[in-house]
C-alpha atoms as an extended CHARMM CRD file, in Angstrom:
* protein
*
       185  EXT
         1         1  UNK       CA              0.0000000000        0.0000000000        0.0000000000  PROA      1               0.0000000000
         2         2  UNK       CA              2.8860000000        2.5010000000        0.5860000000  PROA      2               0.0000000000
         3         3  UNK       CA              4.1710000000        1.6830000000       -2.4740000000  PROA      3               0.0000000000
         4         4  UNK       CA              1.1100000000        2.5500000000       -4.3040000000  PROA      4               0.0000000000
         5         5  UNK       CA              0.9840000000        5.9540000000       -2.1740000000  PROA      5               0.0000000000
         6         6  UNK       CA              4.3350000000        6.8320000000       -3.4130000000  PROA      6               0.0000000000
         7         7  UNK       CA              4.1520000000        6.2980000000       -7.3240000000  PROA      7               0.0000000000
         8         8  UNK       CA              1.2000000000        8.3820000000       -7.1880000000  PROA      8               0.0000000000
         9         9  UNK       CA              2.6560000000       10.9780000000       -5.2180000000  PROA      9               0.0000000000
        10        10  UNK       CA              5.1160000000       11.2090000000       -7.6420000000  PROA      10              0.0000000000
        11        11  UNK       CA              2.8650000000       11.0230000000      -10.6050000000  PROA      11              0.0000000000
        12        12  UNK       CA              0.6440000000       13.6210000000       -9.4850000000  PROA      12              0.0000000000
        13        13  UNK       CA              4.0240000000       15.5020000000       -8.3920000000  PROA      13              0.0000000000
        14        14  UNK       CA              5.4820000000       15.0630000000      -11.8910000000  PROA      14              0.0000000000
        15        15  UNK       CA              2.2170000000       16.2170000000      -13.6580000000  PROA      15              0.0000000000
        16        16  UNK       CA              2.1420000000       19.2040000000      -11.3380000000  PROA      16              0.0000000000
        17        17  UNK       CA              5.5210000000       20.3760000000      -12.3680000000  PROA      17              0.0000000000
        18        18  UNK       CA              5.0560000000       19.2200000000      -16.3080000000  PROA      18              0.0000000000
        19        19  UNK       CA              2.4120000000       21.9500000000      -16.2020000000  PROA      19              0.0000000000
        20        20  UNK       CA              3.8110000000       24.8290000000      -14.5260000000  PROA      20              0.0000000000
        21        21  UNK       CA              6.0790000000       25.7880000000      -17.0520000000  PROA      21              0.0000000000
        22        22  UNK       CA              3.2190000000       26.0240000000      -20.1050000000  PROA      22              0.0000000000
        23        23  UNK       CA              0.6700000000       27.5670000000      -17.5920000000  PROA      23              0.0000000000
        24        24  UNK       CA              3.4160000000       30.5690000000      -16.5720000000  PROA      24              0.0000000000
        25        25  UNK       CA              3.7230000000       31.0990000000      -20.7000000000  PROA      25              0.0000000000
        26        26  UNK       CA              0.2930000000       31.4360000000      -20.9880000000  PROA      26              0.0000000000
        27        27  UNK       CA             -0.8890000000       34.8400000000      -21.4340000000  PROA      27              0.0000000000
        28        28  UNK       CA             -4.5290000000       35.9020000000      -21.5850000000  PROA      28              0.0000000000
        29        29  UNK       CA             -6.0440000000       39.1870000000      -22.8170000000  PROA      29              0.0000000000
        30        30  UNK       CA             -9.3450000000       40.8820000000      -23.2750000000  PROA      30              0.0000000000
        31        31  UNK       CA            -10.6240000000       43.2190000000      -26.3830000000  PROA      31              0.0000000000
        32        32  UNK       CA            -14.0380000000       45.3360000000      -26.3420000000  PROA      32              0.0000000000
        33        33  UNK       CA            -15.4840000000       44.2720000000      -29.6690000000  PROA      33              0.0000000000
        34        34  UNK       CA            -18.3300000000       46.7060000000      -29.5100000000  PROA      34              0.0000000000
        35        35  UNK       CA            -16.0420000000       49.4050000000      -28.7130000000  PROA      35              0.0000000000
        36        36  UNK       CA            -13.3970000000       48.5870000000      -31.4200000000  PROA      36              0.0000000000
        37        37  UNK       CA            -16.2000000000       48.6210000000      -33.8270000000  PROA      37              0.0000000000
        38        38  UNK       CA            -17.8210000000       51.9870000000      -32.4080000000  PROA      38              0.0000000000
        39        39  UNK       CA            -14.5060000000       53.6360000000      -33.3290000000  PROA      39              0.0000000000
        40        40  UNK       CA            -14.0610000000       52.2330000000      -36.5250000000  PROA      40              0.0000000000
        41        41  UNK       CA            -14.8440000000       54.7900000000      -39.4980000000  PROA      41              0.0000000000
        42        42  UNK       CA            -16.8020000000       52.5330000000      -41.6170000000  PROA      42              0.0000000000
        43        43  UNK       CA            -19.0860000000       52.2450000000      -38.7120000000  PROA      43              0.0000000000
        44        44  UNK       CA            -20.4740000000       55.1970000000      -38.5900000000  PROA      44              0.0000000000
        45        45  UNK       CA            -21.3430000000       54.6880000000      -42.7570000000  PROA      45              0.0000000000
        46        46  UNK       CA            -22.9630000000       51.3220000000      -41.5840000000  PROA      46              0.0000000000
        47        47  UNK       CA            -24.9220000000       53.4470000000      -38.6200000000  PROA      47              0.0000000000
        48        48  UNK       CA            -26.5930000000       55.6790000000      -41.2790000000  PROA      48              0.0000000000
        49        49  UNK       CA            -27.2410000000       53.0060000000      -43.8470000000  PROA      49              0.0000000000
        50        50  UNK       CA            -29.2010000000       51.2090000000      -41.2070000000  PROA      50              0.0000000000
        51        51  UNK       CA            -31.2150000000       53.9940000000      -39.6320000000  PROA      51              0.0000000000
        52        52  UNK       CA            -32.0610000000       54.9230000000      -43.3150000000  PROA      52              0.0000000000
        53        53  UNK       CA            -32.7480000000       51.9990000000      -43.9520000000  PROA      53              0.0000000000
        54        54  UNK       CA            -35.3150000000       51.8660000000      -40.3760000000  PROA      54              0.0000000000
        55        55  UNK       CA            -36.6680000000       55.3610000000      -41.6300000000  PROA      55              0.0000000000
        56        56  UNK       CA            -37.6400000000       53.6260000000      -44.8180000000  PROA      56              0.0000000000
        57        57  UNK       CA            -39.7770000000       50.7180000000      -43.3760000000  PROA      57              0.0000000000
        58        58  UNK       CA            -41.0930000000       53.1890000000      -40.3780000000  PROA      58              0.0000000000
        59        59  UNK       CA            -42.1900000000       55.6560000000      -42.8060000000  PROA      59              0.0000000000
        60        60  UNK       CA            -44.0850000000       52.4450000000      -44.6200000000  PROA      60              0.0000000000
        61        61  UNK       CA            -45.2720000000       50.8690000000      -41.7050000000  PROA      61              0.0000000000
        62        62  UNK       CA            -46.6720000000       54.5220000000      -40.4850000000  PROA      62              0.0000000000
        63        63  UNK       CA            -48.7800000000       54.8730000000      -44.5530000000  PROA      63              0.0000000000
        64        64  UNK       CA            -50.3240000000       51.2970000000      -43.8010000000  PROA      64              0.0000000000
        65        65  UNK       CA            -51.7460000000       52.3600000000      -40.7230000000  PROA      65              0.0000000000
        66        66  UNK       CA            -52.8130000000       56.0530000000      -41.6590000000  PROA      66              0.0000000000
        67        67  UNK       CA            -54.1910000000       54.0770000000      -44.4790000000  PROA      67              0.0000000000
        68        68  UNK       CA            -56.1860000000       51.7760000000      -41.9150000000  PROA      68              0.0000000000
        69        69  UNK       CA            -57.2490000000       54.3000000000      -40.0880000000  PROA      69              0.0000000000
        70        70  UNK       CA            -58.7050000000       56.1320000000      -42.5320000000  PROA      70              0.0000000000
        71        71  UNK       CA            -61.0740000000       53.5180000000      -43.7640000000  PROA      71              0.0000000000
        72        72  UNK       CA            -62.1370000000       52.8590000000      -40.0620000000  PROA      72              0.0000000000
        73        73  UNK       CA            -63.3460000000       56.5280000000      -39.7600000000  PROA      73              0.0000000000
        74        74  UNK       CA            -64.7450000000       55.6200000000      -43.0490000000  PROA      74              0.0000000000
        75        75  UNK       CA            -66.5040000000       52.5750000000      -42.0240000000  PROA      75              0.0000000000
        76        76  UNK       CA            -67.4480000000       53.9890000000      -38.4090000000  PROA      76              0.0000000000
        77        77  UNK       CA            -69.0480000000       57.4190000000      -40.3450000000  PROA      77              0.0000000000
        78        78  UNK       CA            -71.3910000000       54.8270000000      -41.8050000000  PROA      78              0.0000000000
        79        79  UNK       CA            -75.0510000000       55.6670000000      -41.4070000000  PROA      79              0.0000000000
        80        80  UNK       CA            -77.2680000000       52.7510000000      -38.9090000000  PROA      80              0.0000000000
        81        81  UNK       CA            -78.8220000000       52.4410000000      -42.6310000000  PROA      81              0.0000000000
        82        82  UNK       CA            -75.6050000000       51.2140000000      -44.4020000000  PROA      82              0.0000000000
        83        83  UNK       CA            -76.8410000000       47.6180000000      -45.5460000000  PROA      83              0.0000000000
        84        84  UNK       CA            -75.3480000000       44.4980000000      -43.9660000000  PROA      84              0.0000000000
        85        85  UNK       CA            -73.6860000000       43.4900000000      -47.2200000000  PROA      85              0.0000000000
        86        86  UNK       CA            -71.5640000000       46.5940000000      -47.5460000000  PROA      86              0.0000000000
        87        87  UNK       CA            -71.0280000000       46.6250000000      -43.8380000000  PROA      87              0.0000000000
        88        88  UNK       CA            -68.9150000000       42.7430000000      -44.1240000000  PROA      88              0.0000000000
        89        89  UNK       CA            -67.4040000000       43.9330000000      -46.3020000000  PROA      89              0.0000000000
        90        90  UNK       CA            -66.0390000000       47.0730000000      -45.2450000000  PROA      90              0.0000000000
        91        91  UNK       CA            -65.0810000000       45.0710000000      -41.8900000000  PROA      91              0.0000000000
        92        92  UNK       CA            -63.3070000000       42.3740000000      -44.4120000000  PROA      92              0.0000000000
        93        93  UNK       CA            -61.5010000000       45.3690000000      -45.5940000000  PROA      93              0.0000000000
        94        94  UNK       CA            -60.3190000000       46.3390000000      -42.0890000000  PROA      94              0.0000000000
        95        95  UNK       CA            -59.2260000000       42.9820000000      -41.3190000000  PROA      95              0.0000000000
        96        96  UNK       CA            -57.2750000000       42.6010000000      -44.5940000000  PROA      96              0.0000000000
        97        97  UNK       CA            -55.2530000000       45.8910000000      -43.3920000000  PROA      97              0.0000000000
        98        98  UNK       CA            -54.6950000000       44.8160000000      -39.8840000000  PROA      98              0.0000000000
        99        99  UNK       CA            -53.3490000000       41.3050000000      -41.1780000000  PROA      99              0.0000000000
       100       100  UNK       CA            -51.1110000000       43.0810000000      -43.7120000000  PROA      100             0.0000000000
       101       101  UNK       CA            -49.9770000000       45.5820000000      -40.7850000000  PROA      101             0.0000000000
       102       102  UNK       CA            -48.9340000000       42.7640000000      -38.9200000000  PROA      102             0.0000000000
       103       103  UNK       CA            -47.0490000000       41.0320000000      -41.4610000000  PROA      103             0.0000000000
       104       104  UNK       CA            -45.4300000000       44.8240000000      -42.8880000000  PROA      104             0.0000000000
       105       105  UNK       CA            -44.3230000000       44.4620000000      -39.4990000000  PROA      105             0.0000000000
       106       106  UNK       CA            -42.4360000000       41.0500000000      -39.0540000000  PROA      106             0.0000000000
       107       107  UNK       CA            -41.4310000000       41.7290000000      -42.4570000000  PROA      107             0.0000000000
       108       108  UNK       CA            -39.8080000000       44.8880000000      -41.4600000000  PROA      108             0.0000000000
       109       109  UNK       CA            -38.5320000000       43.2070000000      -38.6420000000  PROA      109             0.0000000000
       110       110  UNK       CA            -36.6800000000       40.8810000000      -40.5270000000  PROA      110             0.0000000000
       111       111  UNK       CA            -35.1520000000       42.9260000000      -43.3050000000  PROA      111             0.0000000000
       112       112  UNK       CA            -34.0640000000       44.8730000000      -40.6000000000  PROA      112             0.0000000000
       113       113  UNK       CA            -31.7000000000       42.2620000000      -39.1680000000  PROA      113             0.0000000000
       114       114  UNK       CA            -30.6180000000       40.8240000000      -42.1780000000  PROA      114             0.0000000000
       115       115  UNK       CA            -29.1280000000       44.2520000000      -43.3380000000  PROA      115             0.0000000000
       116       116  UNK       CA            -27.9040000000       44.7720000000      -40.1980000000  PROA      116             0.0000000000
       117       117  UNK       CA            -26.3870000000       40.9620000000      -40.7260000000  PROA      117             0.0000000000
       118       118  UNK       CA            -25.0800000000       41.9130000000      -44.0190000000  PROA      118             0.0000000000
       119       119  UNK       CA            -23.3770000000       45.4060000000      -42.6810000000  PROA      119             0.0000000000
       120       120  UNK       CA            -21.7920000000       44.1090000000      -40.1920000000  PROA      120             0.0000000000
       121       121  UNK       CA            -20.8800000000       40.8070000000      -40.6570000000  PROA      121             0.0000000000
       122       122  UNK       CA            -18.2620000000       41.6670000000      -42.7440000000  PROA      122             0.0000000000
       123       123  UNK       CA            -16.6130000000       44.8040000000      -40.4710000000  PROA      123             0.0000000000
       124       124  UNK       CA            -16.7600000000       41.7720000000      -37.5120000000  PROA      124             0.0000000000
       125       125  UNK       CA            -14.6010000000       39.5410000000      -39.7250000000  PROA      125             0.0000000000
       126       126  UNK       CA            -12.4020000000       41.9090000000      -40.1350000000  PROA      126             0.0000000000
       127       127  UNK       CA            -12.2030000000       42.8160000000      -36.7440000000  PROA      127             0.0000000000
       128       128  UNK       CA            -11.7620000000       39.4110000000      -35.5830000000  PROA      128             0.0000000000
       129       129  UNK       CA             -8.7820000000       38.3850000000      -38.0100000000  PROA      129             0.0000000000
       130       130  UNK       CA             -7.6850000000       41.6130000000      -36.2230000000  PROA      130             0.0000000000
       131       131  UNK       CA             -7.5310000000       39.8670000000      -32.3160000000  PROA      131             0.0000000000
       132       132  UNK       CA             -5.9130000000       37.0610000000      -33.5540000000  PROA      132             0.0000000000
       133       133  UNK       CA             -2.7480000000       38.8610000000      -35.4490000000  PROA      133             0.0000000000
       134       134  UNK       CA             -2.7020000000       40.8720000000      -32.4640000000  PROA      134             0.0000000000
       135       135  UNK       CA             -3.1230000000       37.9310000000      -30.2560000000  PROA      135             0.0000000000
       136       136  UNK       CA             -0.3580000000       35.9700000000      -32.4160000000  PROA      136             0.0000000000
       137       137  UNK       CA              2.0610000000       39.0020000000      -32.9600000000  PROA      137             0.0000000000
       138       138  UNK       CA              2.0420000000       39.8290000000      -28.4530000000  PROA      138             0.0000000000
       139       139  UNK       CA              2.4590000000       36.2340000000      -27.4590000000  PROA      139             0.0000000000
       140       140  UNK       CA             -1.0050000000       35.9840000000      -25.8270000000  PROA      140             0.0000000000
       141       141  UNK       CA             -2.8450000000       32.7880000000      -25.1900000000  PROA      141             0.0000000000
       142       142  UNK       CA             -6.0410000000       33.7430000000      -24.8210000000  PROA      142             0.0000000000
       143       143  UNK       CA             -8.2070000000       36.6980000000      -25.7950000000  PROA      143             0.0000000000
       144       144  UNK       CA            -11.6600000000       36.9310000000      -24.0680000000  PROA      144             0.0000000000
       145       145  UNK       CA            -14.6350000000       39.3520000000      -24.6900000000  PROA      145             0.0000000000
       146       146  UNK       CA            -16.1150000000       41.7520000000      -22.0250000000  PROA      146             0.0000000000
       147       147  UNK       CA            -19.6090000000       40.8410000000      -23.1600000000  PROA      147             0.0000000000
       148       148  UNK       CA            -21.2290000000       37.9560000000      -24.2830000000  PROA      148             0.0000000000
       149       149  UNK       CA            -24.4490000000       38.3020000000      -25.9340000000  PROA      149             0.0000000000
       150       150  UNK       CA            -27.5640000000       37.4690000000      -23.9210000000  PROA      150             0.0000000000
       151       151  UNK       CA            -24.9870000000       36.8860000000      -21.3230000000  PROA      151             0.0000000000
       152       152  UNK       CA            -23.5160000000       40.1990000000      -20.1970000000  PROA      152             0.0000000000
       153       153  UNK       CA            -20.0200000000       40.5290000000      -18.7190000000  PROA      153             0.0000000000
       154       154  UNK       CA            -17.9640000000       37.2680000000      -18.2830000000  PROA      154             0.0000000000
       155       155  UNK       CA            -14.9010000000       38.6520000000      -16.0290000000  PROA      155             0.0000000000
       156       156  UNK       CA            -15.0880000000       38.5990000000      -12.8200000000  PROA      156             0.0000000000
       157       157  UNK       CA            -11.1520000000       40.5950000000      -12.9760000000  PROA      157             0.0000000000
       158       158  UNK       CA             -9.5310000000       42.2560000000      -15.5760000000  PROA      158             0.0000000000
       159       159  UNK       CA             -5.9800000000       44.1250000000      -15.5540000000  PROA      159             0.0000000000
       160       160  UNK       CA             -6.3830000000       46.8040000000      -17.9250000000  PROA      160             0.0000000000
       161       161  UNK       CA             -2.7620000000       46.5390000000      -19.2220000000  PROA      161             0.0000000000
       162       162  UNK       CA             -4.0650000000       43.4330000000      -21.1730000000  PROA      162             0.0000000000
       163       163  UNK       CA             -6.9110000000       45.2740000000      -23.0190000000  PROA      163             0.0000000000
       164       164  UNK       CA             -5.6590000000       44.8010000000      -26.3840000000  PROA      164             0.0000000000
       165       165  UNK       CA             -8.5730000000       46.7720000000      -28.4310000000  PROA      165             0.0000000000
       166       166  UNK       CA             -6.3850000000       49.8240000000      -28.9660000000  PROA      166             0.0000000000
       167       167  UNK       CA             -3.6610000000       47.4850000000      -30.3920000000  PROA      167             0.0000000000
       168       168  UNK       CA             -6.8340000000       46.0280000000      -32.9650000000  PROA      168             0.0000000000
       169       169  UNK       CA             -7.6850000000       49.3770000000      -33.7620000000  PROA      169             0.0000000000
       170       170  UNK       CA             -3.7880000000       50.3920000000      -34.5330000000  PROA      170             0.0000000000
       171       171  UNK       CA             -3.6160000000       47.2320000000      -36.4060000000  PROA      171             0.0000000000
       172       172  UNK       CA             -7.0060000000       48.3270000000      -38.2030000000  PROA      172             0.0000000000
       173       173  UNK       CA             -5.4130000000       51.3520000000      -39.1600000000  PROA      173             0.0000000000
       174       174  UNK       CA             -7.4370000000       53.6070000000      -36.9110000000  PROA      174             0.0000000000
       175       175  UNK       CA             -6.2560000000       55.7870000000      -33.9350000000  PROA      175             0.0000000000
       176       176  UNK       CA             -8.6020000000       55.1450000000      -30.9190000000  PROA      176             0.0000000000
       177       177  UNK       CA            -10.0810000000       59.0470000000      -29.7930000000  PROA      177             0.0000000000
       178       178  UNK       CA            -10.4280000000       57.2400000000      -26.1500000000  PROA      178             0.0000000000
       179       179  UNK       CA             -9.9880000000       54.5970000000      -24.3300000000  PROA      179             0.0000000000
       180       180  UNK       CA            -12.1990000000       51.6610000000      -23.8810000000  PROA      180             0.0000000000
       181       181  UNK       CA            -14.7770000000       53.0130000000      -21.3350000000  PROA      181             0.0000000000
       182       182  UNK       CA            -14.8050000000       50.6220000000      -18.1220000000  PROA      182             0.0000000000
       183       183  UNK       CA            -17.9850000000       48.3340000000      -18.2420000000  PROA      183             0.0000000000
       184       184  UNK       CA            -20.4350000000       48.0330000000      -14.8810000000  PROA      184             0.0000000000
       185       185  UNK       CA            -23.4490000000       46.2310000000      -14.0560000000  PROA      185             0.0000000000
């Protein structure tokens, strides 16, 4: 039984000192996507393409209803008289609208996040292919991201001398006008 003791004693002792050299060469680092793509100059294009492009379908969505609610002032003008015939099918009418209001809207809805998608799907590429030269070229292990989506902030500590963004914006080709503001919940 003392035998046994010992070889894993010095097993576990062995694997314990196998692994402290690779974990002291690890180095881990953090970037801000958000805010490396907030100072990013073809952001601010992508910004105003997509609130045009919410204008657009607001503007749309606010003509379908205007056009709705006309025809209910219409149809509630009516005189007691109006026949029943004419009544159906003013109220079919209605209907119709609201049901094509309601799919303007998850219509909408959807367009909006696929051009979203396509603006910036492209600009996050780029950025991450950024991290990981920056990553690669200043020895660093890991990178992690202040905020996960749905999630919020994953670090419970962070050293601000390992916030690489301002190295991904260099890299990028863009000065940072300030540093990455400190995230709170």
């Amino acid at each position: 039984m003392k035998i046994l003791f010992f070889i894993i004693s010095c097993g576990l002792a062995a694997s314990l000192s196998a692994q402290s050299p690779d974990q002291s060469a690890r180095k881990i680092g953090f970037a801000d996507p958000d805010f490396i793509l907030s100072q990013l100059p073809e952001f601010k294009k992508i910004e105003s393409d997509l609130k045009t492009h919410g204008s657009q379908l607001e503007n749309e969505l606010k003509a379908k209803y205007n056009e709705y609610q006309a025809k209910l002032k219409a149809y509630q003008s009516m005189p007691a008289t109006t026949p029943d015939a004419i009544k159906a099918d003013k109220e079919g009418e209605l209907s119709a609208l609201q049901q094509a209001i309601e799919k303007f809207k998850q219509d909408a809805q959807s367009s909006y996040q696929k051009k979203q998608a396509d603006l910036l799907n492209p600009i996050q590429k780029k950025i991450g292919d950024a991290i990981e030269v920056v990553a690669k070229e200043n020895g660093y292990s890991f990178i992690t991201s202040l905020q996960v989506p749905n999630v919020g902030i994953i670090l419970l500590y962070k050293d601000e001398k390992y916030n690489i963004s301002d190295l991904v914006l260099k890299k990028l080709g863009v000065t940072p006008t300030a540093s990455a503001p400190p995230k709170t919940n």
